[in-house]
C-alpha positions as CSV (number, residue, x, y, z in Angstrom):
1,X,0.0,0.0,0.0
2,X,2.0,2.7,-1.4
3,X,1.5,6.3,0.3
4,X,1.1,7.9,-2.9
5,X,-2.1,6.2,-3.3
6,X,-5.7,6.4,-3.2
7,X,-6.3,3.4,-1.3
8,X,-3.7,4.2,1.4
9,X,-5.5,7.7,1.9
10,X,-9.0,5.7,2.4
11,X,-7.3,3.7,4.9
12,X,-5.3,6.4,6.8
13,X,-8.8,8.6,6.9
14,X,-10.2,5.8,8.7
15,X,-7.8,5.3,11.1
16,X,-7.4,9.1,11.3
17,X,-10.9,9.7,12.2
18,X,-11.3,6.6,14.8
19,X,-8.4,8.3,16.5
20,X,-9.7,11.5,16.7
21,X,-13.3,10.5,18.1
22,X,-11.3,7.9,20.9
23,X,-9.1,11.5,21.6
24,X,-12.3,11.9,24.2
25,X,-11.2,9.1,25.6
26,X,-8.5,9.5,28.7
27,X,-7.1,5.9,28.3
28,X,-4.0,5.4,25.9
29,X,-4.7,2.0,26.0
30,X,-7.8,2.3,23.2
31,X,-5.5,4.9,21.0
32,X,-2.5,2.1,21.1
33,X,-4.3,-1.1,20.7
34,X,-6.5,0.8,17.7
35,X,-2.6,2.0,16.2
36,X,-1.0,-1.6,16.6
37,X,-4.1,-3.3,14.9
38,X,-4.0,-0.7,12.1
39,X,-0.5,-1.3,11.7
40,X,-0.5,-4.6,11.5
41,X,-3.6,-4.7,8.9
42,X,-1.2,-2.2,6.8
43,X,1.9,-4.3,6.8
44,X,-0.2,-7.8,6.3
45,X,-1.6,-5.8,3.3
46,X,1.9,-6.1,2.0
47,X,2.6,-9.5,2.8
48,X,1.1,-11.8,5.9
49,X,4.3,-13.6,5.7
50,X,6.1,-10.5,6.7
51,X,3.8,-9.8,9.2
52,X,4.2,-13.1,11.2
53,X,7.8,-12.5,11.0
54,X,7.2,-9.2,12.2
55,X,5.1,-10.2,15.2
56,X,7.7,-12.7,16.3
57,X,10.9,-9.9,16.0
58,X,9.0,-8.2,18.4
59,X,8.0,-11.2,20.9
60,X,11.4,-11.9,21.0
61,X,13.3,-8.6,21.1
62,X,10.6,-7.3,23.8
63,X,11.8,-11.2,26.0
64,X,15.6,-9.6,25.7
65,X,14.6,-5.9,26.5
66,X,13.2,-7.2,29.5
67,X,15.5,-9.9,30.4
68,X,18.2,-7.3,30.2
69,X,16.2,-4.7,32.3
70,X,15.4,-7.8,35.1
71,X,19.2,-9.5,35.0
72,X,21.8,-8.4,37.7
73,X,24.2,-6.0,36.1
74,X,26.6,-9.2,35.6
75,X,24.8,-10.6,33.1
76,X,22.7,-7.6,31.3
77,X,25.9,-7.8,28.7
78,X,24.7,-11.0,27.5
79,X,21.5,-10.1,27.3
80,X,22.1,-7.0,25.0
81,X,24.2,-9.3,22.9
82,X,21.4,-11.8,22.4
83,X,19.7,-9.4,21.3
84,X,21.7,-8.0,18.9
85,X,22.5,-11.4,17.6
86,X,18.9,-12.6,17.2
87,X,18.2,-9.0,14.9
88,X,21.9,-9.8,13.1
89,X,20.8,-13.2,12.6
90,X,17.2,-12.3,11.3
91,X,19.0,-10.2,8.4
92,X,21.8,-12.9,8.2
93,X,18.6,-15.6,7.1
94,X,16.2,-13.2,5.0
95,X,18.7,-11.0,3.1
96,X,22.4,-12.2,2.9
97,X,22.1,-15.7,2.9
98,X,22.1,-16.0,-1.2
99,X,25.1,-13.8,-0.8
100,X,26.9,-14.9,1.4
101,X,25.9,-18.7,-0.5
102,X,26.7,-17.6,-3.6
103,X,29.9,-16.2,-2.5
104,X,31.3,-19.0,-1.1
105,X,30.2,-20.8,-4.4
106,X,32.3,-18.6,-6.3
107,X,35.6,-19.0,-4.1
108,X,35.6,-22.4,-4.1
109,X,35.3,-22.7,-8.2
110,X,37.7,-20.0,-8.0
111,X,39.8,-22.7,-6.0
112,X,39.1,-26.0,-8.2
113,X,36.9,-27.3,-5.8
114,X,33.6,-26.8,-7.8
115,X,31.2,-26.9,-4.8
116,X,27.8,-26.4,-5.1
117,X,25.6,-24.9,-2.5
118,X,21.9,-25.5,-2.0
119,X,19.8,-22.7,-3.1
120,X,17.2,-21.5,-0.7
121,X,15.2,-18.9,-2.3
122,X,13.5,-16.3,0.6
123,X,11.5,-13.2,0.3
124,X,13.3,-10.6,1.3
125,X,10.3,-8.8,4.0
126,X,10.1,-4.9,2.8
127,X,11.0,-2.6,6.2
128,X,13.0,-6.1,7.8
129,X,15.9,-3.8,7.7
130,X,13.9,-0.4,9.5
131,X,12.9,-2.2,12.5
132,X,15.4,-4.1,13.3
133,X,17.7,-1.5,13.5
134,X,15.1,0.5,15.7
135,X,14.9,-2.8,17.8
136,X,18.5,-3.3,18.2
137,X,18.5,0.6,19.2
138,X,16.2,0.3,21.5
139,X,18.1,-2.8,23.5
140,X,21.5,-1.1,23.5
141,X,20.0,2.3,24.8
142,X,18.1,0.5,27.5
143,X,21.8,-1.6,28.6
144,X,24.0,2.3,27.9
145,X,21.0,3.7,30.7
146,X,19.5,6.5,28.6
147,X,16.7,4.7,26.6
148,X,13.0,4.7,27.4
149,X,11.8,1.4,28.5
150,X,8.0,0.6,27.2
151,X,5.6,0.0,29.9
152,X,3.9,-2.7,28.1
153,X,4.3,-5.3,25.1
154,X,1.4,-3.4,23.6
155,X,3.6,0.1,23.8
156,X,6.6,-1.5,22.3
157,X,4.6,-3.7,19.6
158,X,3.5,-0.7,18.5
159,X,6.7,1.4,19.2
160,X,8.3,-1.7,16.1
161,X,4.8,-1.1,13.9
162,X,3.7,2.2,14.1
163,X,2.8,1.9,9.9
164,X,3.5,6.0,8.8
165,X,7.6,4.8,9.4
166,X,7.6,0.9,9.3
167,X,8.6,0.5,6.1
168,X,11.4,2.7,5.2
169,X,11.8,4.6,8.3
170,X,12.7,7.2,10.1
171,X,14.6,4.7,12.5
172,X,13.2,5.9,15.6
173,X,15.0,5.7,19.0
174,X,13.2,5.1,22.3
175,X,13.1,8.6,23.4
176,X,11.7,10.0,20.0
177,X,8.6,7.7,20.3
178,X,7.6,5.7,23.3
179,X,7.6,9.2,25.5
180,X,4.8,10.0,23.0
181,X,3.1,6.2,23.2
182,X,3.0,6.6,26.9
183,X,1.6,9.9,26.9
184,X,-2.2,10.4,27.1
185,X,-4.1,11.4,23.3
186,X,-4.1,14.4,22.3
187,X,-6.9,16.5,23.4
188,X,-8.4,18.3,20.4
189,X,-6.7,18.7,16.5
190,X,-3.2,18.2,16.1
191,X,-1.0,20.9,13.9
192,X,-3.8,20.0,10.8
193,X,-1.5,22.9,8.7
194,X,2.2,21.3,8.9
195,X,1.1,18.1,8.7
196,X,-0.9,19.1,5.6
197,X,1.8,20.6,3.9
198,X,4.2,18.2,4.9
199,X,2.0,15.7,3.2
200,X,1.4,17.8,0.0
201,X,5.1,18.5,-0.1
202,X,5.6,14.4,0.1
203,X,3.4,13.8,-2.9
204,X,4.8,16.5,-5.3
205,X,8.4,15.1,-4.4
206,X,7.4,11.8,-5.2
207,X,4.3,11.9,-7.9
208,X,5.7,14.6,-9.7
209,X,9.5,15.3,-9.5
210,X,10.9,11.4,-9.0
211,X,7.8,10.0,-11.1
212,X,9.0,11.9,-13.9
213,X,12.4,11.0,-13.8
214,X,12.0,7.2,-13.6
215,X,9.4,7.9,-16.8
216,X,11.8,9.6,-18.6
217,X,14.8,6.8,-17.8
218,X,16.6,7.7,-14.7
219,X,16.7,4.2,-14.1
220,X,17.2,2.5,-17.5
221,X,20.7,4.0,-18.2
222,X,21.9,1.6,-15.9
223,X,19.9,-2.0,-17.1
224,X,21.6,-1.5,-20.7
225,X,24.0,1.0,-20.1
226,X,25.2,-0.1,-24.1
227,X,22.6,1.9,-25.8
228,X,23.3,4.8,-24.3
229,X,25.6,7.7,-25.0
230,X,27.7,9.2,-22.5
231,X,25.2,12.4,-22.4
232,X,22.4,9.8,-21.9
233,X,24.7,8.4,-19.2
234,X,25.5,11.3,-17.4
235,X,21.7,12.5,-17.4
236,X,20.6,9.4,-16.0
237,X,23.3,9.4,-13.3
238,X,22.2,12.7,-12.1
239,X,18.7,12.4,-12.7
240,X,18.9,9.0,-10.7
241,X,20.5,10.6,-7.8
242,X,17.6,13.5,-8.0
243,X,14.8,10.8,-8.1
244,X,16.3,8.8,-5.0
245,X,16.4,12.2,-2.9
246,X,13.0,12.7,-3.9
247,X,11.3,9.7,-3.4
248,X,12.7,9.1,-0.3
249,X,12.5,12.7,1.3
250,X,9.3,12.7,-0.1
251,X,8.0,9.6,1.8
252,X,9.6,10.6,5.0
253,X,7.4,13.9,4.9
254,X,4.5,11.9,4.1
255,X,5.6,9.5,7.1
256,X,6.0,12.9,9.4
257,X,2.7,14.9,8.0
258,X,0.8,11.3,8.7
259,X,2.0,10.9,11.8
260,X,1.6,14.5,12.8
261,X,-2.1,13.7,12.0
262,X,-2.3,11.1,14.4
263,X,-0.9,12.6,17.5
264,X,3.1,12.0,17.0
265,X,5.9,13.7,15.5
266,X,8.4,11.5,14.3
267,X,12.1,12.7,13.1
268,X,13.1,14.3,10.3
269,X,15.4,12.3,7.8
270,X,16.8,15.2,5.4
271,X,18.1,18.9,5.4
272,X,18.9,19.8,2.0
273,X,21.3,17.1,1.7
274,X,22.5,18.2,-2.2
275,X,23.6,21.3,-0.9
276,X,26.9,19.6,1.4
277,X,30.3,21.2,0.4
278,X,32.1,18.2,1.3
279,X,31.2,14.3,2.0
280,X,31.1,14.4,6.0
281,X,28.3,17.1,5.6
282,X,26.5,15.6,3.4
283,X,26.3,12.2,5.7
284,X,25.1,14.6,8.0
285,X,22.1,15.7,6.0
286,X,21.1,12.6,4.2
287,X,19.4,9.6,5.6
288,X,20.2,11.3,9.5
289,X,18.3,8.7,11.5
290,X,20.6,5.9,9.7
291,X,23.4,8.2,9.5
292,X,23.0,8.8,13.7
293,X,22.7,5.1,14.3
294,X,25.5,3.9,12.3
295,X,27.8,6.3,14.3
296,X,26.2,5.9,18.1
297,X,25.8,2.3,17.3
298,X,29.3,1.2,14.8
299,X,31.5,4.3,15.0
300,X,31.6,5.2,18.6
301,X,31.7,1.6,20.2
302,X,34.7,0.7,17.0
303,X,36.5,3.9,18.9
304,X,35.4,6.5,17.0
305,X,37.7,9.7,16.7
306,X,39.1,8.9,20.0
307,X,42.3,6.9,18.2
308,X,45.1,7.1,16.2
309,X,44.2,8.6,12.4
310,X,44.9,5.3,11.0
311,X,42.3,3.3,13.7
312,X,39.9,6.4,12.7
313,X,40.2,5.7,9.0
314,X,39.7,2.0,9.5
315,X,36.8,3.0,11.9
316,X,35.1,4.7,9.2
317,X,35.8,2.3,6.5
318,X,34.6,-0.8,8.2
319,X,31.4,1.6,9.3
320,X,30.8,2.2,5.5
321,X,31.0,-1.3,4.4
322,X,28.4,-2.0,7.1
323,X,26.4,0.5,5.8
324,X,26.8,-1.2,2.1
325,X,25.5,-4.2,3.1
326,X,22.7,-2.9,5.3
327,X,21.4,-1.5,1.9
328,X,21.7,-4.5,0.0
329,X,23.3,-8.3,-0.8
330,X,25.9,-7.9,-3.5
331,X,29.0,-6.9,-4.3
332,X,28.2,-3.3,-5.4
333,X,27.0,-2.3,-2.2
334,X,29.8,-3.4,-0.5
335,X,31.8,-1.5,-2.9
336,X,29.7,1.7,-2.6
337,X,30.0,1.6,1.2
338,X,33.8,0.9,1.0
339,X,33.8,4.3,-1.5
340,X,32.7,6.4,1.1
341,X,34.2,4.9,3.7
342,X,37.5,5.9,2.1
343,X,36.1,9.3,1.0
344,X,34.8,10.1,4.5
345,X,38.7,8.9,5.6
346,X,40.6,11.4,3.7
347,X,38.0,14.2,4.7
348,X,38.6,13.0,8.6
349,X,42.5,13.8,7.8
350,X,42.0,16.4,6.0
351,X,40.3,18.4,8.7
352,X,43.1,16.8,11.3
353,X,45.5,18.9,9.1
354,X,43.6,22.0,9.2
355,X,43.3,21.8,13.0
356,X,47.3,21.2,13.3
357,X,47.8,24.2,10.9
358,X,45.8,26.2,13.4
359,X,42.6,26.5,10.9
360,X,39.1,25.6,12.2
361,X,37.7,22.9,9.9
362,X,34.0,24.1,11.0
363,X,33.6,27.3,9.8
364,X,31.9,27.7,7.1
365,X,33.1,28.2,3.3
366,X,32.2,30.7,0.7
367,X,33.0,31.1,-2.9
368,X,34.7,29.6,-5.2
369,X,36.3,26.3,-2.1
370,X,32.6,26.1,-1.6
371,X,31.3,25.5,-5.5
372,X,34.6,23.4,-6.1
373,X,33.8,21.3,-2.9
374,X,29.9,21.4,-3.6
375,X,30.6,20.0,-7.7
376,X,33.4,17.1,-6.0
377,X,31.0,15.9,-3.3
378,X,27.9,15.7,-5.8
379,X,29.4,14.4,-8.7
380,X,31.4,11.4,-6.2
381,X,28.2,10.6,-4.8
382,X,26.3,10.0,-8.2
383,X,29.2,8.3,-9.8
384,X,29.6,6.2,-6.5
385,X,25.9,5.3,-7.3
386,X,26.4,3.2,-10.2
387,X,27.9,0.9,-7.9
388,X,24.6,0.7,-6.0
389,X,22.0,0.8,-9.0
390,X,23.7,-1.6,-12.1
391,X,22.2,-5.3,-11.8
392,X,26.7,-6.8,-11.4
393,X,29.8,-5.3,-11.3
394,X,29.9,-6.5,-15.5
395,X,27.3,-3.7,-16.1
396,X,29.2,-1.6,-14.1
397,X,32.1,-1.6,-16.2
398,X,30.3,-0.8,-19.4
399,X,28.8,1.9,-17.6
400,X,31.9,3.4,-16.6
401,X,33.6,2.8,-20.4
402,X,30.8,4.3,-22.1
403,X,30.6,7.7,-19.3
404,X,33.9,9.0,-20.9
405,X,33.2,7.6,-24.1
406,X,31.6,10.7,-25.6
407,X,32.4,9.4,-29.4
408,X,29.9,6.4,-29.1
409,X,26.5,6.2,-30.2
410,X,23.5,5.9,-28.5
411,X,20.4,7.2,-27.3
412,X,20.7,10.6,-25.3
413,X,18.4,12.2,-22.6
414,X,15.2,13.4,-23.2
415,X,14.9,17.2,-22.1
416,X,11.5,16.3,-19.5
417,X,14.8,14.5,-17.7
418,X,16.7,17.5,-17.5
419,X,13.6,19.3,-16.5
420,X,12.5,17.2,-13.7
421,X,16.9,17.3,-12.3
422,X,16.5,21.1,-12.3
423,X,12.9,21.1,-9.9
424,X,14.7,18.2,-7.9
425,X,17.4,20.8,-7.4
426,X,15.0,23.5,-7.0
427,X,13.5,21.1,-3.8
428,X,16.7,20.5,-2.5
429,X,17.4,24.0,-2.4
430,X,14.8,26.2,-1.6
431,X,12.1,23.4,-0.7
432,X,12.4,23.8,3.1
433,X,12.6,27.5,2.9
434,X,9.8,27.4,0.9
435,X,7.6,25.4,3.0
436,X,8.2,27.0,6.0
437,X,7.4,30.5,5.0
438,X,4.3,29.0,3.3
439,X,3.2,28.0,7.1
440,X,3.7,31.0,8.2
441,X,1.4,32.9,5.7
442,X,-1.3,29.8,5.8
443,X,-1.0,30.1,9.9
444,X,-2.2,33.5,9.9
445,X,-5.6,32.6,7.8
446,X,-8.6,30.6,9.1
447,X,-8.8,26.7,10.1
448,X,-11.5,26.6,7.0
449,X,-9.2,28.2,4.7
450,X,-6.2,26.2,5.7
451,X,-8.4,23.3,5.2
452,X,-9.8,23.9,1.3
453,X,-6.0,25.3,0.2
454,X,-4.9,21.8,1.2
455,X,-7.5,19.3,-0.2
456,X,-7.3,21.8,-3.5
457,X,-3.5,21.2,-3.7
458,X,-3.9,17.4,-2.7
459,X,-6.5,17.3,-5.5
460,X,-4.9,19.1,-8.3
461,X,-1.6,17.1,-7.8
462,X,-3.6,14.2,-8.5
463,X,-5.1,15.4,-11.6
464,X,-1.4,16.5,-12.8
465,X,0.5,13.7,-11.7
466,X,2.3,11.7,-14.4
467,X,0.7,8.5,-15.8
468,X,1.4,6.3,-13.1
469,X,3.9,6.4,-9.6
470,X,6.5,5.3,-9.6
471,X,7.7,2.6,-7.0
472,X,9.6,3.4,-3.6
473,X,13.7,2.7,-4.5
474,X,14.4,2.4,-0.6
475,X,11.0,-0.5,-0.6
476,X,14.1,-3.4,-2.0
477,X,16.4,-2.0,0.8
């Protein structure tokens, strides 16, 4: 049930309204159990398969939240750790096992041995990767001291399911949502005018801008990169890079403006992430609640910043690769996180050497260091891309031979592509701005008004959207 679609909107009305009329209602308990059930009809909409699996992550991570929480402190350590294992393991079985099987299959050819492995075909379960980050999270923070326990199964069943950020996040910590699942309903509306425009600005990112681009063949350059010129190739590149920011900061402010609607405010995942100067910025713009865990939860406990430059490099590297494979089971995700493990390595020493020349690596640059550090950042992060996109590392080398081969033939970009990379840009840019000075003209009018201007814009983006919508990128993550 994809948020950009009518029968999503039917569904969250429903569970909208049923929320607001319980708001009389003093109990939590009616508001939770009527937010777990929805959640769980949402995600076994998707797949009931997923949704057993689902059920039994959190029976079991909920068993080592609170066997840590009852253990003396002796054994709370092994608790957390079984914890962690069990989400490590879940991954391990539903998303790298063909890897990892089909690795070893190629060594030992590679070898002379000529083993062959049983295949086991399983369904990779769309969000698998969200929650049990948030559940692994939530059982480290509870053994570090500063996470929020939930008071009940119920609160953290639906702490794991709570369906406007199941699928593809935010990844919430305890202290961004079980303070609010604890907390009585709200009494009254919630903020009707952010979360409308949050959810307005959601849908033009993703049935407008990123629809458009995977119409017009942001994605296609890299199936057959052999019919393509290099222009062709560079446009998709770019235009691919565009249509993943917008499809994905588009569903996280449709995942904010619904849950604003329902009584929570969940984190933001984006701050104009195409406007970093260098690749440590950006990492702090894009993807943050991913970008926060890998560092409280990889970085830090590795050693961090706290060791010698060349631990601190390997720190970030082995972070990165991590990061590859969290995205996905193959070789070019590996090799994507190991590219900006290295690039975030030499940007670490790099700002080592400007503190030891007496410079302050966090002010701010201007000019001309910032346009040449703005163009470097972007242009490694969409070539890095390829890596993550082509099908095998053979398509990526075509890809790569035909980029600087500007004397082949082959089809180009069509200019809607290059139209639809510019208003990415634009969103990137200005988009935030933008949005927040349109609150503060729409907060001034009346609740009517508010009202109308939003079900018009909902309405007319419908009637302009493109043919179809696209599908979510981060959905196969």
């Amino acid at each position: 049930m994809q948020f950009a679609s009518l029968p999503y909107w039917f569904f969250f009305l429903l569970v909208m309204t049923l929320c607001w009329l319980g708001s009389r209602l003093t109990e939590r308990w009616y508001r939770n159990t009527l937010l777990l059930v929805t959640s769980y009809v949402f995600y076994g909409y998707v797949s009931t398969d997923a949704l057993i699996l689902l059920i039994f992550s959190t029976a079991v991570n909920h068993i080592f939240a609170e066997g840590l929480m009852a253990a003396p402190t002796p054994r709370r350590r092994a608790w957390m750790w079984g914890g962690i294992g069990f989400n490590i393991g879940l991954l391990g079985v539903f998303k790298y096992l063909d890897f990892f099987r089909s690795s070893l299959e190629s060594i030992t050819f590679t070898l002379g041995l000529g083993i062959h492995w049983p295949i086991i075909e399983l369904l990779l379960p769309i969000g698998i990767s969200f929650y049990s980050f948030q559940a692994i999270a939530y059982i480290v923070d509870l053994y570090r001291g500063h996470g929020v326990r939930a008071k009940t199964l119920l609160d953290f069943a639906l702490f794991q399911a709570f369906f406007p950020q199941l699928l593809i996040g935010p990844i919430c910590r305890s202290v961004d949502l079980l303070p609010q699942i604890h907390a009585p309903p709200l009494k009254g509306f919630p903020d009707i005018n952010r979360a409308g425009w949050l959810i307005i600005s959601g849908l033009f990112k993703k049935m407008i801008i990123a629809t458009l681009l995977f119409e017009n063949g942001s994605l296609d350059v890299f199936a057959s990169p052999e019919n393509y010129s290099a222009i062709g190739l560079w446009g998709g590149m770019f235009g691919y890079s565009i249509q993943l920011y917008c499809d994905f900061s588009g569903y996280t402010d449709l995942a904010r403006g619904s849950a604003l609607l329902l009584g929570f405010d969940i984190p933001d995942n984006f701050k104009q992430p195409y406007a970093a100067s260098n690749l440590g910025d950006f990492w702090q713009r894009w993807h943050i609640t991913f970008s926060q865990w890998l560092r409280d939860y990889i970085y830090i406990p590795l050693g961090g910043s706290k060791c010698s430059p060349n631990r601190v490099s390997f720190n970030l590297c082995v972070t990165f690769l991590a990061c590859g494979l969290w995205h996905g089971a193959s070789w070019g995700f590996v090799i994507w996180g190991g590219l900006h493990g290295i690039g975030l390595a030499l940007h670490k020493r790099k700002r080592d050497r400007m503190r030891a020349n007496g410079l302050d690596p966090r002010k701010p640059v201007v000019g001309w260091t910032f346009w040449k550090g703005w163009a470097l950042t972007f242009a490694f992060i969409a070539i890095s891309r390829v890596f993550f996109v082509c099908p095998d590392l053979t398509v990526v080398r075509v890809f790569f031979e035909r980029l600087i081969d500007f004397s082949a033939s082959g089809l180009g970009s069509k200019v809607t592509l290059f139209y639809a990379i510019v208003l990415g840009w634009v969103m990137n840019l200005y988009g935030e701005d933008f949005f927040e000075a349109l609150l503060r003209v729409t907060n001034t009018r009346s609740p009517t008004f508010q009202f109308l201007l939003l079900v018009g814009c909902f309405f007319t983006l419908l009637l302009f959207r493109p043919g179809g919508v696209a599908p979510y990128l981060y959905f196969q993550f």
